[in-house]
VOBAFI-47477 format. One record per residue (C-alpha): residue number from 1; residue in one letter; chain; x, y, z. Coordinates in steps of 0.2 Angstrom, whole numbers. Last residue first. Example, Ala and Ser with C-alpha at 12.3 -4.5 7.8 and 13.67 -1.06 7.14 Angstrom:
<nodes>
> num,residuo,cadena,c1,c2,c3
> 2,S,A,68,-5,36
> 1,A,A,62,-22,39
</nodes>
This chain:
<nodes>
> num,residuo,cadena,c1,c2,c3
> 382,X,A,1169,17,-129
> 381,X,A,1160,10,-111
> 380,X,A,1179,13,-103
> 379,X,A,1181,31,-110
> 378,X,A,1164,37,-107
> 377,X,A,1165,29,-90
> 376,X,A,1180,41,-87
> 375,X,A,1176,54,-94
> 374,X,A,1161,58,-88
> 373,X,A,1168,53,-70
> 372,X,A,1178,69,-74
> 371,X,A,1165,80,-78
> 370,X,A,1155,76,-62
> 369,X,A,1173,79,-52
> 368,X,A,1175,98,-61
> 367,X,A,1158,98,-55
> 366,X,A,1159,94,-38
> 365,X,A,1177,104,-35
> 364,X,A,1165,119,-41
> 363,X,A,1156,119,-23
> 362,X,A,1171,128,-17
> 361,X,A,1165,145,-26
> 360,X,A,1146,140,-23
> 359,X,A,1150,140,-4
> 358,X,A,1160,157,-4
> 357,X,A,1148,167,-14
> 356,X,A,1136,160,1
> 355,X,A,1147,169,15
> 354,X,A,1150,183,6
> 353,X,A,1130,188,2
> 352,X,A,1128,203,-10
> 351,X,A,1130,188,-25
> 350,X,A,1119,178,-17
> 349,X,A,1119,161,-27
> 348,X,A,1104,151,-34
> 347,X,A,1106,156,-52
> 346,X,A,1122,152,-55
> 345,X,A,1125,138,-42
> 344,X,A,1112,129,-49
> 343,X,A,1115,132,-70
> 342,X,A,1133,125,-65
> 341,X,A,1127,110,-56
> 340,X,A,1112,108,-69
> 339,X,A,1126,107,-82
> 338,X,A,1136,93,-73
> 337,X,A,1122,82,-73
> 336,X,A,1119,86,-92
> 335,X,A,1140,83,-95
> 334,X,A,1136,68,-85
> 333,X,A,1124,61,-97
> 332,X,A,1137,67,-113
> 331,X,A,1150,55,-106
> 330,X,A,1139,40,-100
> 329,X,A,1136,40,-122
> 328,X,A,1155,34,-125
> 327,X,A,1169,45,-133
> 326,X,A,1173,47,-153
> 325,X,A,1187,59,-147
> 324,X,A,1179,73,-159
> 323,X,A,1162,72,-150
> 322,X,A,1172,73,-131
> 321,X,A,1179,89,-134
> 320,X,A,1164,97,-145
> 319,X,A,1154,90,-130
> 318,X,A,1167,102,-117
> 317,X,A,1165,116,-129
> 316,X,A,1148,119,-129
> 315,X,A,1148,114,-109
> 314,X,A,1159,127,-106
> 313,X,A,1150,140,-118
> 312,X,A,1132,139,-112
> 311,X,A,1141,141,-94
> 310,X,A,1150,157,-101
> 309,X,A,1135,162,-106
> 308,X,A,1125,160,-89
> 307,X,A,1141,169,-81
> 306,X,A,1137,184,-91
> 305,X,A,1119,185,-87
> 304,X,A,1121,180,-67
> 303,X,A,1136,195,-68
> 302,X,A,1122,210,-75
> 301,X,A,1118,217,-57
> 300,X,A,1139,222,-59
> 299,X,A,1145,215,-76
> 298,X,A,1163,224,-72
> 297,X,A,1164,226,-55
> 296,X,A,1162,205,-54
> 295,X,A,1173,206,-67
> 294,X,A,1186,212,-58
> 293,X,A,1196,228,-55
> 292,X,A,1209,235,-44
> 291,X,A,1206,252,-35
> 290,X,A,1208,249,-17
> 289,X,A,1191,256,-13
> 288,X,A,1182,249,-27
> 287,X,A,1192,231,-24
> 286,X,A,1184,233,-5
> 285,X,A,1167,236,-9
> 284,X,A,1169,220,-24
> 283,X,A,1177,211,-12
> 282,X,A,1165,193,-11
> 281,X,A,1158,196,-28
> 280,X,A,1174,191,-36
> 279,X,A,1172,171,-33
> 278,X,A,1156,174,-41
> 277,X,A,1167,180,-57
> 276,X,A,1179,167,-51
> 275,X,A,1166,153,-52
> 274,X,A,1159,158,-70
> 273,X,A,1175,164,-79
> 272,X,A,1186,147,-74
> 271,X,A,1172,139,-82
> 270,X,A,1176,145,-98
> 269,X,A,1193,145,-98
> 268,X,A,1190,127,-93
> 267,X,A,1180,125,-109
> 266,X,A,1192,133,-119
> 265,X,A,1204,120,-114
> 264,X,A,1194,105,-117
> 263,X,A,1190,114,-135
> 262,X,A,1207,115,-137
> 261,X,A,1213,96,-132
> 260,X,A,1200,87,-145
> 259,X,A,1204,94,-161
> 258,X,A,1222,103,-155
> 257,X,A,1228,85,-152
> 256,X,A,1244,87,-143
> 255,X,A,1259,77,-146
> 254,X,A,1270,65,-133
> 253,X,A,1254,56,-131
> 252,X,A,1251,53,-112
> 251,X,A,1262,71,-104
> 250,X,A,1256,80,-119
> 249,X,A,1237,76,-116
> 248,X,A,1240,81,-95
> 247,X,A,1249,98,-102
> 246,X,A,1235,105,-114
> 245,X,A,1222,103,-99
> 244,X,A,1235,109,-87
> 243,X,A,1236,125,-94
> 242,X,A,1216,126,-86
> 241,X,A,1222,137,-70
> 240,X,A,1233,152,-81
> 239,X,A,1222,154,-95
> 238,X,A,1207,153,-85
> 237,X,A,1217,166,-74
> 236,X,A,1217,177,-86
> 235,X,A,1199,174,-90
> 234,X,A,1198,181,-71
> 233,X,A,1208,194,-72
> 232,X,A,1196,203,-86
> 231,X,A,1193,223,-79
> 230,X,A,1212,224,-84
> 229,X,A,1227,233,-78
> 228,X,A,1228,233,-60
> 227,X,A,1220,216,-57
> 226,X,A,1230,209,-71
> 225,X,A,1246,211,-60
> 224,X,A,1245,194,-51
> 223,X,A,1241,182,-66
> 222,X,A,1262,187,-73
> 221,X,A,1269,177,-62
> 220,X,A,1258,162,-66
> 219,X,A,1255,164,-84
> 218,X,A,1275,165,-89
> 217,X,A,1276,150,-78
> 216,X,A,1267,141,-91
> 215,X,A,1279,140,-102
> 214,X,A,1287,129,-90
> 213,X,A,1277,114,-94
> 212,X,A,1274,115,-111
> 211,X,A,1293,113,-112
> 210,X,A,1296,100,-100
> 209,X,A,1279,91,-110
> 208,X,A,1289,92,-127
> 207,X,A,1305,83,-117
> 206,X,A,1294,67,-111
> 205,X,A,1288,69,-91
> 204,X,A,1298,65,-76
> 203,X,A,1306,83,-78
> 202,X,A,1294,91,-72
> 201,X,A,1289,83,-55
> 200,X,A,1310,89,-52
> 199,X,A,1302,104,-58
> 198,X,A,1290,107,-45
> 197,X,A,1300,104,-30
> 196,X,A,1313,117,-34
> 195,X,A,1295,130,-39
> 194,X,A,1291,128,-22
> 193,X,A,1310,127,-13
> 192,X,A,1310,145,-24
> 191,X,A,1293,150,-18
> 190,X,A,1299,149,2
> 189,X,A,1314,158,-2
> 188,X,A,1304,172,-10
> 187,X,A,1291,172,4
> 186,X,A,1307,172,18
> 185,X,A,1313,187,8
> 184,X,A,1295,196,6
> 183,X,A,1295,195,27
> 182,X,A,1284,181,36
> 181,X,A,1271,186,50
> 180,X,A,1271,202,43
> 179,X,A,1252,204,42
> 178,X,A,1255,206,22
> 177,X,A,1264,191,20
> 176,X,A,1258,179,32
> 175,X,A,1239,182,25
> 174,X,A,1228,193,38
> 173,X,A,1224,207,29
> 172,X,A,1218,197,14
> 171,X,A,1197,196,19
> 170,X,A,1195,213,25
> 169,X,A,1206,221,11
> 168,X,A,1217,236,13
> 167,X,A,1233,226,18
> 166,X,A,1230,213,4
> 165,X,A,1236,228,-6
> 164,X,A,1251,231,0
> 163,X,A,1256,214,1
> 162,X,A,1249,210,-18
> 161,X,A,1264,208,-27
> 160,X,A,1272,196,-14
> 159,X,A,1255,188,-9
> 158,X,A,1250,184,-27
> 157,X,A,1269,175,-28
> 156,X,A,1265,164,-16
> 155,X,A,1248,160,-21
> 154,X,A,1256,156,-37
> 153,X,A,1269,144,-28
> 152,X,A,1256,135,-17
> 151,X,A,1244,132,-30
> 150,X,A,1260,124,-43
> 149,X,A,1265,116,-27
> 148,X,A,1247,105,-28
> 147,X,A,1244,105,-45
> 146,X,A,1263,95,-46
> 145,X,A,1257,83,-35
> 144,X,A,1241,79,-43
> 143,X,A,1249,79,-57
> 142,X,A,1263,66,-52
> 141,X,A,1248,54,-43
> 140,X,A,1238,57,-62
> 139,X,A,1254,52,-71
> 138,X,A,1255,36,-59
> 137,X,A,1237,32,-61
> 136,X,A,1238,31,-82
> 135,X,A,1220,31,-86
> 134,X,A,1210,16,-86
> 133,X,A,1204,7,-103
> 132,X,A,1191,1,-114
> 131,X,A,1199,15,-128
> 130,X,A,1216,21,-124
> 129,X,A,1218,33,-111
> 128,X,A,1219,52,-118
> 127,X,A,1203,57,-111
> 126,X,A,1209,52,-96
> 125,X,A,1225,62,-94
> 124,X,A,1215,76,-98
> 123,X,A,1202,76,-87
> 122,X,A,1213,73,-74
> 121,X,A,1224,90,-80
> 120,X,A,1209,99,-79
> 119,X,A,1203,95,-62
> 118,X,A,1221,97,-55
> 117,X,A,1220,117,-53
> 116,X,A,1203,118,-48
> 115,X,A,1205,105,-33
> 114,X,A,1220,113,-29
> 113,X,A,1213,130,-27
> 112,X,A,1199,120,-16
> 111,X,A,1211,115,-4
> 110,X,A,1212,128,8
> 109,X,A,1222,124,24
> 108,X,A,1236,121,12
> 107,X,A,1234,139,5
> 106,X,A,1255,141,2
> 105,X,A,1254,157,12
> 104,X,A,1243,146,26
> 103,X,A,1258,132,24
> 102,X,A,1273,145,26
> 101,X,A,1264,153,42
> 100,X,A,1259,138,52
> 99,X,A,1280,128,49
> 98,X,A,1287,137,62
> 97,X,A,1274,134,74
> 96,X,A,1276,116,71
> 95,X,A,1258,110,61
> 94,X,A,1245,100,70
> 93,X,A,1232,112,77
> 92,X,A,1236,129,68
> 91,X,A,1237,121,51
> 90,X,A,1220,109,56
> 89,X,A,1212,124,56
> 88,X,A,1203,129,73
> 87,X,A,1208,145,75
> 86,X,A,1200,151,59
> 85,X,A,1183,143,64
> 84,X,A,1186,151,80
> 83,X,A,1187,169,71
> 82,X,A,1173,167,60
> 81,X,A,1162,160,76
> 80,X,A,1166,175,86
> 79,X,A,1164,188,71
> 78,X,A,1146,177,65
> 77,X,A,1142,179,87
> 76,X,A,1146,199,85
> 75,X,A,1137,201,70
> 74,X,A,1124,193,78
> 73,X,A,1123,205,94
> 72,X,A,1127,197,111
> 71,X,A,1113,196,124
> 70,X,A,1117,204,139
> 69,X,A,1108,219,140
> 68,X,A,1093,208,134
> 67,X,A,1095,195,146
> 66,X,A,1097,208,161
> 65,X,A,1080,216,153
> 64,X,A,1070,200,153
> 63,X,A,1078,194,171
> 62,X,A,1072,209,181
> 61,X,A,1056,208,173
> 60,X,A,1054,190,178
> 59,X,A,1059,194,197
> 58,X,A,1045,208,198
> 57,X,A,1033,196,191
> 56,X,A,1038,182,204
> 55,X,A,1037,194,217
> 54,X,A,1051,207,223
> 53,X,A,1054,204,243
> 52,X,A,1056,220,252
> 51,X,A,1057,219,274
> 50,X,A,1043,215,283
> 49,X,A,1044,197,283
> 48,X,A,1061,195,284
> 47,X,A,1058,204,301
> 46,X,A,1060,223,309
> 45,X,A,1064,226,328
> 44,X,A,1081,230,324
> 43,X,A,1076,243,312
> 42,X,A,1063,250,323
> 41,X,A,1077,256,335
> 40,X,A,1081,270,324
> 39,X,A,1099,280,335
> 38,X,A,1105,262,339
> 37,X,A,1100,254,323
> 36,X,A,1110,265,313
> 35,X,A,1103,268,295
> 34,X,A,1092,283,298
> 33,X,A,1108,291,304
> 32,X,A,1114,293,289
> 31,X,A,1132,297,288
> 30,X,A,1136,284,301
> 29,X,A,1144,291,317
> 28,X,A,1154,277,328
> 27,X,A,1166,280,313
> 26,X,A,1178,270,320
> 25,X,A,1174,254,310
> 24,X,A,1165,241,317
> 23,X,A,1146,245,312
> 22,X,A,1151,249,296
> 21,X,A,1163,234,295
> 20,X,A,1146,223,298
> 19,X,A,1136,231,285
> 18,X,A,1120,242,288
> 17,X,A,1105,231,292
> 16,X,A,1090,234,275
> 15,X,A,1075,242,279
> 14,X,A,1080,259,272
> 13,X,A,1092,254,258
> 12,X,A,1077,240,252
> 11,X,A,1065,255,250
> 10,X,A,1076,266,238
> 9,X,A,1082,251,229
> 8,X,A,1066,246,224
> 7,X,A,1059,264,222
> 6,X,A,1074,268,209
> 5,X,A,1070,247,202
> 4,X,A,1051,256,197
> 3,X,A,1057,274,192
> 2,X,A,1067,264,178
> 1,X,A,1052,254,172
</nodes>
């Protein structure tokens, strides 16, 4: 094919006029004289027609192998689309520039780590209405609220510990903190006007949730850290992300009702296991090179077993929840629909596959909603 477009161009060079600032520049010798019409008259005397037209096959190769010299790879189209799917978050569109890095190291452009903070604190707050009626919608409005800085200040405290790590991982490199965009001193002004926020939420609940309530903190700073220690960060973080279910009771009743309220809360540790054990998958290369530890590294090919028994276990706990609060039938037929989400997105996700780690990760806000429309009708039909 080469030798072909050599002969091409070899024979088109012959026949073809030399160009006009050849023929009017100085040089009244051309380095080939074959080219000057004066010294090889037959060039004058030549037409379109005999000069080198390519054919319509001719033409078709030429286009094949320009289109495949030109045609991008697909990892460079996923990196093209990755990087305008980035560009076109509603942080970067609408925000002040000012303002971009604080909300991307508070995760506002990420919602689904609120969504699993507040799930368990609506559920909750439900399950503690009185029979035949709604929950309280101003304590739900003041959790959500409170889920939402809560989110923001324990990413922002990840991100101080973690700068040096996030460095060395694809998907963390380019947080504020650890791409310098903010320095660790505007991060710890940033969490304290967080955490400032968060306890003035705080303090409209009764004095025993105040106390519940802070206690938590403990959990959140500490959460970071596990990683280094532990092969089990991720039932920390259960610990950690499901505190709301003992705090949304306390806030209703003043008490807390260990029969129904413990079994709730085991079952979001529970659950908490299965999405951030897939949620792991996505830097198990990277967390080997760093050196931090998960449980996605620690179940390996084994992870669709263990997060099938934490499954079992979430739902276990979640019908000895609503069994020992005397709730309504519509209760235990979500807790089914709810079940097939989690036995889907166990059995159906790619654990070597980022992208589709990623989609059953977020898809959890569903079931923590399925669970709490249980609730919900359980508690009204009751």
């Amino acid at each position: 094919m080469s030798s072909f477009w050599v002969s091409c161009v070899f024979r088109r060079s012959r026949f073809l006029k030399p160009s006009l600032s050849l023929l009017l520049s100085g040089n009244n010798k051309p380095s080939n004289p074959i080219l000057n019409p004066k010294l090889n008259p037959r060039i004058a005397k030549l037409t379109n027609h005999d000069r080198w037209v390519p054919n319509s096959e001719q033409n078709f190769r030429y286009v094949w192998v320009a289109s495949i010299c030109t045609t991008p790879s697909q990892s460079s189209v996923e990196k093209e689309t990755s990087s305008s799917n980035e560009k076109s978050s509603w942080i970067d569109l609408y925000l002040p520039r000012q303002a971009r890095a604080y909300a991307k190291l508070a995760r506002l452009d990420k919602p689904i780590g609120t969504w699993l903070l507040a799930w368990p604190c609506m559920w909750s707050i439900t399950m503690a209405a009185p029979p035949g009626h709604f929950p309280d919608f101003k304590m739900m409005a003041l959790f959500g609220c409170g889920a939402l800085l809560l989110r923001g200040a324990g990413c922002t405290v990840n991100d101080l510990l973690d700068r040096d790590i996030d460095n060395m991982v694809e998907r963390t490199r380019l947080r504020p903190i650890a791409s310098g965009l903010l320095t660790p001193f505007q991060g710890l002004s940033f969490l304290g006007f967080q955490l400032l926020l968060g306890l003035g939420i705080l303090l409209q609940l009764n004095n025993f949730s105040r106390i519940l309530g802070a206690s938590s903190l403990l959990l959140v700073f500490s959460y970071p850290l596990m990683k280094r220690f532990t092969f089990w960060p991720q039932a920390y973080l259960g610990l950690t992300f499901n505190w709301g279910a003992l705090l949304g009771w306390a806030a209703v009743k003043g008490s807390l009702d260990l029969a129904v309220v413990f079994p709730m809360y085991i079952s979001g540790v529970f659950w908490t296991l299965v999405y951030d054990t897939i949620y792991a998958h996505q830097d198990k290369e990277d967390d080997l090179k760093v050196g931090v530890k998960s449980t996605a590294l620690r179940f390996g090919d084994s992870s669709k077993e263990w997060t099938t028994g934490f499954g079992i276990a979430c739902i276990s706990s979640l019908a000895l929840s609503g069994y020992n609060t005397d709730i309504g039938w519509p209760y235990y037929a979500f807790l089914a629909a709810a079940s097939g989400h989690l036995g889907w997105q166990i059995w159906t996700v790619d654990l070597s596959s980022r992208a589709d780690c990623n989609r059953k990760f977020v898809s959890n806000k569903w079931f923590g909603a399925i669970v709490f429309s249980g609730i919900l009708f359980g508690r009204l039909m009751q």
